[in-house]
VEXMARBA-713529 format. One record per residue (C-alpha): y, x negated, z; residue in three letters; residue number from 1. Coordinates in Angstrom, 2 decimals. Layout:
<sites>
       v       u       w residuo num
       Y       X       Z     ALA NUM
...
</sites>
This chain:
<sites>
       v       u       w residuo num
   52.08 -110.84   97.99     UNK   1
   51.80 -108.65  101.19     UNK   2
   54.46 -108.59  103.86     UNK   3
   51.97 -110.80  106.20     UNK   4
   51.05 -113.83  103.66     UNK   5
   55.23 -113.69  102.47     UNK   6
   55.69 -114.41  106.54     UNK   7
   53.11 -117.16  106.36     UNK   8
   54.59 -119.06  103.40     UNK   9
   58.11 -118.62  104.97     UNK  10
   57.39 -118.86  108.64     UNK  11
   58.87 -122.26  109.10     UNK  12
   62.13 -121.78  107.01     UNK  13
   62.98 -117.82  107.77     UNK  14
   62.37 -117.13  111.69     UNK  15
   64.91 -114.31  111.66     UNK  16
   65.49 -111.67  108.21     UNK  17
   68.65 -109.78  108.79     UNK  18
   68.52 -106.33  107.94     UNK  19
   70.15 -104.96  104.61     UNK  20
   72.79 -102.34  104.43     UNK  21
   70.71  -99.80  103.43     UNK  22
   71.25  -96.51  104.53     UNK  23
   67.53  -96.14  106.04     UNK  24
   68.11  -99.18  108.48     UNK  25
   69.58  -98.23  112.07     UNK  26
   72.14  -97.12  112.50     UNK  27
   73.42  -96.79  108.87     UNK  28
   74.18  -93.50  108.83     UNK  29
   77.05  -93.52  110.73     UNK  30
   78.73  -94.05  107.07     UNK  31
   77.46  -90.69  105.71     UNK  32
   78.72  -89.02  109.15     UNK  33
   82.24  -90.83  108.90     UNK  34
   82.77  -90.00  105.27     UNK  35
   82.23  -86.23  106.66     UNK  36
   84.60  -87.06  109.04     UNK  37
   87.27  -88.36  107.31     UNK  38
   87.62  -85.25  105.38     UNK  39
   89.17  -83.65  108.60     UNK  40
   91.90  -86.37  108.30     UNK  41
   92.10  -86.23  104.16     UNK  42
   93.01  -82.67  105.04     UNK  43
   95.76  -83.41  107.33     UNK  44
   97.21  -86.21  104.75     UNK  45
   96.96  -83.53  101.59     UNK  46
   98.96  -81.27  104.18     UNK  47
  101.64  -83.71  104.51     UNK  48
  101.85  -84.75  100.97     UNK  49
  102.10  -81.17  100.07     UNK  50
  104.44  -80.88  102.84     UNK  51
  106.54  -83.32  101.52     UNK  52
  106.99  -82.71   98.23     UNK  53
  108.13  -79.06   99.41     UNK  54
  110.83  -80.82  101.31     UNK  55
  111.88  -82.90   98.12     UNK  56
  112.15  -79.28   95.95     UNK  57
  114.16  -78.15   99.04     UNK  58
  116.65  -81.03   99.05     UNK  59
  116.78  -80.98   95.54     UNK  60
  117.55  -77.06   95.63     UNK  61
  120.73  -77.88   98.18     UNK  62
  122.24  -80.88   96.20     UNK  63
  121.82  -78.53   93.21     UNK  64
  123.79  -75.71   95.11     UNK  65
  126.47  -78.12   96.45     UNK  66
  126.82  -79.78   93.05     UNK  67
  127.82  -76.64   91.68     UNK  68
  129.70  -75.37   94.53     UNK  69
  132.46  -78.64   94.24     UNK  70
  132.37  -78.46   90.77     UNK  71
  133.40  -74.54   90.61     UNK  72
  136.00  -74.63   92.89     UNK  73
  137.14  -77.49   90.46     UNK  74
  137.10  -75.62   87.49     UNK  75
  139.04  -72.99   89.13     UNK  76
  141.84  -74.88   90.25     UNK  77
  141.54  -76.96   87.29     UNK  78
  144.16  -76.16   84.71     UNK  79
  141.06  -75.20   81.89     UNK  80
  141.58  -71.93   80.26     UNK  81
  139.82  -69.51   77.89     UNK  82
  136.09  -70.54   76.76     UNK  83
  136.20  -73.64   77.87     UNK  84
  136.37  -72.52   81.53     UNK  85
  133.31  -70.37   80.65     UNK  86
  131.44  -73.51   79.32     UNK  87
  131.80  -75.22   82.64     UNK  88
  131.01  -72.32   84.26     UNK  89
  128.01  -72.04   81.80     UNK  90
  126.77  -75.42   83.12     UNK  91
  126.98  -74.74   86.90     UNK  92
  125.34  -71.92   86.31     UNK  93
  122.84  -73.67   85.01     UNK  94
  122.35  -75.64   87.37     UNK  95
  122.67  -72.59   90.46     UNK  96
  119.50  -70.69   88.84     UNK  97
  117.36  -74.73   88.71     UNK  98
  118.18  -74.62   92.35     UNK  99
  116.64  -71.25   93.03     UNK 100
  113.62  -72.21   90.83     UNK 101
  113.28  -75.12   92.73     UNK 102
  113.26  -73.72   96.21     UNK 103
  110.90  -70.96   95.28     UNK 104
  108.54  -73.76   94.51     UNK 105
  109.59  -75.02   97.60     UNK 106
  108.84  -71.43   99.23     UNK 107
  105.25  -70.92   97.53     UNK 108
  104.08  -74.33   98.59     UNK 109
  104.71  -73.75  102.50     UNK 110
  104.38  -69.72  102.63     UNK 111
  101.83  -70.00  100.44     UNK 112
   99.51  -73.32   99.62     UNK 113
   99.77  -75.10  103.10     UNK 114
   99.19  -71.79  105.04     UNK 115
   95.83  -71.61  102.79     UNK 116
   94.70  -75.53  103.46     UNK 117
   95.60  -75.14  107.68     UNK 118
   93.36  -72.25  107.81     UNK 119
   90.34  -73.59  105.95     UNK 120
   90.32  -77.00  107.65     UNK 121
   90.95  -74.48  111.19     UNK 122
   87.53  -72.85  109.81     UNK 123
   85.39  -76.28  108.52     UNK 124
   86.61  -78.64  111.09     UNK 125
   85.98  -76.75  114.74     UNK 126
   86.84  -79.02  117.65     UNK 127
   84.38  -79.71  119.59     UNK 128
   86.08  -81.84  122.50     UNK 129
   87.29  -84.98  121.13     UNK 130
   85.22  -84.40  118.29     UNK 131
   84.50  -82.55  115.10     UNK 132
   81.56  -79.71  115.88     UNK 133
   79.80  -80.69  112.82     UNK 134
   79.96  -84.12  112.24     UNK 135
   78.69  -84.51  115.98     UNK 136
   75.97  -82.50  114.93     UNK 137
   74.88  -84.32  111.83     UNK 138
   75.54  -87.93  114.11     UNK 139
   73.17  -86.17  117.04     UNK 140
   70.70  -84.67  114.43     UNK 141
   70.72  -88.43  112.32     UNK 142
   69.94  -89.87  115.67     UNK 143
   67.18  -87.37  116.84     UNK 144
   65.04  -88.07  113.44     UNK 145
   65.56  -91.76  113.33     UNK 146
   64.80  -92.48  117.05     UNK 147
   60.88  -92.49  117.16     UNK 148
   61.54  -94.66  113.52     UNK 149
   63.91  -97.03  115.46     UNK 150
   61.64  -97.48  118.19     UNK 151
   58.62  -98.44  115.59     UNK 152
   60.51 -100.63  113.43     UNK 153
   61.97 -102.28  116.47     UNK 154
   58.35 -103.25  117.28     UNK 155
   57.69 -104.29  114.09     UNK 156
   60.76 -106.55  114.40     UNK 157
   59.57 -108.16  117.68     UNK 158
   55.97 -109.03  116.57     UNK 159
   57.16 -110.19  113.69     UNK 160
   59.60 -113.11  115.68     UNK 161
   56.39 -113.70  117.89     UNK 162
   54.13 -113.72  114.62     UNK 163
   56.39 -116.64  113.08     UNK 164
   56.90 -118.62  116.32     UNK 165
   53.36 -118.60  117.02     UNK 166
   52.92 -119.99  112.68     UNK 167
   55.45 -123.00  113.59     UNK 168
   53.55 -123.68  116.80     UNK 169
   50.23 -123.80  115.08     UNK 170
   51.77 -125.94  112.00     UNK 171
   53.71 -128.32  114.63     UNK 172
   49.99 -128.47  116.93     UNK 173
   48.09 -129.56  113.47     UNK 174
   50.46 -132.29  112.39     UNK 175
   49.80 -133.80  116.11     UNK 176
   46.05 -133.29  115.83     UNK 177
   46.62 -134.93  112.64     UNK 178
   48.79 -138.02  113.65     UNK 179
   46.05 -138.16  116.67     UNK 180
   43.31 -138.68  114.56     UNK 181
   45.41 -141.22  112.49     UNK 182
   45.99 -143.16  115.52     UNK 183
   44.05 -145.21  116.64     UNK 184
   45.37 -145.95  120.13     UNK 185
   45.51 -142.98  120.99     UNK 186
   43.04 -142.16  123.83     UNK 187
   40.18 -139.78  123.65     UNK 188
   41.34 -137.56  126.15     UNK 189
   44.81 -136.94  124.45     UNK 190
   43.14 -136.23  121.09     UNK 191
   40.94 -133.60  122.63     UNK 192
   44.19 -131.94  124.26     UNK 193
   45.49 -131.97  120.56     UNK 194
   42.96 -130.48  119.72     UNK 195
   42.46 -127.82  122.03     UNK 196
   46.28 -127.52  121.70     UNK 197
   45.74 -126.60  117.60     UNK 198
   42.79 -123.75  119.40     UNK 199
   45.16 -122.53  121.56     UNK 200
   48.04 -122.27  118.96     UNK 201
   45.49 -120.59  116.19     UNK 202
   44.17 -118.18  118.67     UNK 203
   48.18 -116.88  119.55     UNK 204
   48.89 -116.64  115.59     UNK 205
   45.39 -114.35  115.23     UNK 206
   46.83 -112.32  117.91     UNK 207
   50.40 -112.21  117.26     UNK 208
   49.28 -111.55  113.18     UNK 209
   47.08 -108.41  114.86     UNK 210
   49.49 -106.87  116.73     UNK 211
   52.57 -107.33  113.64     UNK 212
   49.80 -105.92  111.17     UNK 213
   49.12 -103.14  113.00     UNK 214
   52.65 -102.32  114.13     UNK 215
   53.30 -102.37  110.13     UNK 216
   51.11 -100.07  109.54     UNK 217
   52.31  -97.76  112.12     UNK 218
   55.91  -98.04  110.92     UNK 219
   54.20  -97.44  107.24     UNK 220
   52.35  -94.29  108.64     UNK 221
   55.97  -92.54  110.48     UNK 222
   57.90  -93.41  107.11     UNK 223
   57.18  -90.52  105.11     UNK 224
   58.20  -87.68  108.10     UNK 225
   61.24  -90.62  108.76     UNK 226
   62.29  -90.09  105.15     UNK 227
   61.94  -86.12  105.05     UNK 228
   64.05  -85.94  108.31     UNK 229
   66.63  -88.23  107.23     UNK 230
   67.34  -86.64  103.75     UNK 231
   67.35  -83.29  105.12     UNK 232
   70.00  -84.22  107.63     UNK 233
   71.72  -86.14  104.74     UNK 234
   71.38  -83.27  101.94     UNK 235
   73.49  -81.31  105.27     UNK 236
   76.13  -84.00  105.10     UNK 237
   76.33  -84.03  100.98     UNK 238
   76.93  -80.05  100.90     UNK 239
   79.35  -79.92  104.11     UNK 240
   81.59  -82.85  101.62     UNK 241
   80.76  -80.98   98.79     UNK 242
   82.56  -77.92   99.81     UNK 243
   85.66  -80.30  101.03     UNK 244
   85.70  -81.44   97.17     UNK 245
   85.63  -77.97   95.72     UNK 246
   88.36  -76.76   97.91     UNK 247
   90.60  -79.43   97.88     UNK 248
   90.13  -79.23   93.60     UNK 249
   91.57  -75.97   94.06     UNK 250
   94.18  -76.66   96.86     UNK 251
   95.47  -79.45   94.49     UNK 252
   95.32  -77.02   90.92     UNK 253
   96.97  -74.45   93.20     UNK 254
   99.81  -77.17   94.08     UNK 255
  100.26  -78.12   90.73     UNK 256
  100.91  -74.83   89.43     UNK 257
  103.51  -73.85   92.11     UNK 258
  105.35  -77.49   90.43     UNK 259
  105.00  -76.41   87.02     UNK 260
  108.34  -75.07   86.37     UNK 261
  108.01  -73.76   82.83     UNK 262
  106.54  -70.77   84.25     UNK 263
  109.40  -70.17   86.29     UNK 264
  112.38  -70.19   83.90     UNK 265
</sites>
């Protein structure tokens, strides 16, 4: 069934189709350009996570430290003698070289891992104003090649109200012809006005059809280039996000091997 006799059959039930949530509709996009977006802000949120975890391994390090510090001067003015004094001592030890291990994990992940992250999101997310350089570019550049789309399938839209309002008036004039003819005290003169009425009505559906069939095929004709210009922008968006997922794959190995502390001891 073509898009014109689907309209016919439905004219009197569906005046108004809301658009889907596809990414070719208007406007749509604007997903695909936020999702680019947002990677600025995933950046600053893996900093801080990072960032805090270095502050736990630092805290950790100085309870460590003081741990050992009250419980050595307790040993030594403990009355403990001989090897037993070195066992405690043993422990505290023990527990002075964690705390080093644990702030140099505390040391690599801000001298080293968050240094790394701040300068590549300094180098992939330029400001631009109040915005991202990039993502204002792929927003601009997803308008530019949908615009001349927009304004075709906007036409498309309004014939298409006009095409079904002008269906109901023609079915509504033809069920008063109808009940004219049915009726017999009805004069002459109002039966003719019904049926010039039904003329009239028939004539604005033949020209309302014309004018949503051939904006159809004008919006079929400009969807191929609309298609190619889209994707291209998008394939833009999918590689800029693809790089954010390599890196942060290696920001995040990187992290986890400064927290692996079997290499350490």
């Amino acid at each position: 069934m073509d898009a014109l006799s689907a309209d016919k059959s439905n004219a009197e039930h569906d005046l108004y189709v809301p658009l889907t949530d596809s990414f070719w509709e208007i406007g749509k996009y604007s997903r695909v350009v936020k999702r680019c977006d947002d990677g600025n802000k995933l950046t600053t949120d893996l900093i801080s996570m990072i960032g805090e975890r270095a502050e736990l391994e630092k805290t950790f390090s100085k309870m460590l430290k003081s741990w050992s510090k009250k419980w050595s001067d307790y040993v030594a003015k403990s009355s403990e003698f001989g090897s037993m004094t070195s066992a405690w001592k043993a422990v505290m030890s023990e527990a002075d070289a964690t705390s080093e291990v644990h702030q140099a994990v505390h040391d690599d992940l801000q001298n080293d891992v968050i240094p790394s992250i701040k300068a590549w999101q300094k180098g992939k997310y330029i400001k631009s104003m109040m915005h991202v350089k990039s993502t204002k570019e792929f927003d601009e550049d997803f308008k530019r090649a949908q615009k001349p789309w927009a304004k075709l399938y906007t036409k498309v839209d309004k014939y298409k109200r006009e095409y079904h309002v002008a269906t109901k008036a023609l079915k509504t004039a033809e069920t008063q012809e109808n009940n004219a003819k049915l009726d017999g005290s009805i004069p002459q003169e109002q039966r003719s006005k019904a049926i010039e009425r039904v003329e009239r009505c028939r004539k604005d559906k033949d020209s309302a059809k014309i004018k949503y069939s051939e904006a159809l095929q004008d919006l079929n004709r400009a969807n191929p280039k609309y298609m190619d210009d889209m994707n291209d922008v998008f394939i833009r968006c999918q590689t800029f996000e693809k790089d954010r997922f390599v890196k942060f794959q290696e920001f995040l190995s990187h992290t986890e091997k400064c927290l692996d502390i079997s290499s350490r001891l």
